[in-house]
N, C-alpha and C positions, 0 to 999 in steps of 0.2 A: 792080765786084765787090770784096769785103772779102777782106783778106788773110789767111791759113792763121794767123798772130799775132792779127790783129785777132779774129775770130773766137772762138779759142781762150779770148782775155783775156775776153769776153763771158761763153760760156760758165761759164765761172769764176764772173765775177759772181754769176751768177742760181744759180748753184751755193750759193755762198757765203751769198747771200740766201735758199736754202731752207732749210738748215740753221742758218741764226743763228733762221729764223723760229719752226724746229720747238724748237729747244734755250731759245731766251730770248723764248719765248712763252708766256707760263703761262696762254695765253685753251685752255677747253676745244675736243678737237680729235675730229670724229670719230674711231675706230683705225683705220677700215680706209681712209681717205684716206690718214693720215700711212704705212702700210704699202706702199701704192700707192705714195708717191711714193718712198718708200725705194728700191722695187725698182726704179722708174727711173733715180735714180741710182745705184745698185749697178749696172744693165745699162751706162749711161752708163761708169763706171769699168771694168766687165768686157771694155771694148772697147779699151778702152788696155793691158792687158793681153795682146794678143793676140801669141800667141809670132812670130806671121807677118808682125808690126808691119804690116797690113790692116785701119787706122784710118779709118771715115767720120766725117768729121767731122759729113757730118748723121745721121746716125746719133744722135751722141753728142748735139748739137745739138736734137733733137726729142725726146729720153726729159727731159734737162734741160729744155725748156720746157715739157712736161708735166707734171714735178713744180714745176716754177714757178706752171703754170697753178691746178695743184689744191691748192697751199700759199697762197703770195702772193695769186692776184688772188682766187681764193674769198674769202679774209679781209676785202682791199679792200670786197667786193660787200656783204660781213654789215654793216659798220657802219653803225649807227644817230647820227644825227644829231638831237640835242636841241635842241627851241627854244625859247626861253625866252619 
């Protein structure tokens, strides 16, 4: 089992990699995916937040791989491969 660290750092990650995608991606983006995934990470953040410090980590864990899913690997699936 990965540790409460291990995890965390992960999460980051894929964190980190939605938003570099959406910010220093200048490929057109539908709006209401990039909105979607907004509000997952927003949800993701609104739980570290919590005055009761009653943090699930999969909680947080699943809203980030969902805006991972529907940033990242959507993009992955689009490219078109030219052959000469």
């Amino acid at each position: 089992m990965k540790s409460e660290e291990i995890r965390l750092r992960e999460i980051q990650a894929k964190a980190f990699h939605v938003m570099d995608d959406i910010h220093l991606n200048h490929t057109k983006r539908n709006e209401e995916d990039l909105k979607v995934a907004v509000d997952y990470l927003s949800r993701a953040v609104g739980m570290f937040s919590d005055p009761d410090k009653n943090v699930s980590l999969d909680y947080v864990e699943e809203k980030v791989d969902k805006a991972y899913q529907l940033i990242v690997k959507t993009k992955q699936k689009v490219k078109i491969v030219k052959v000469r």
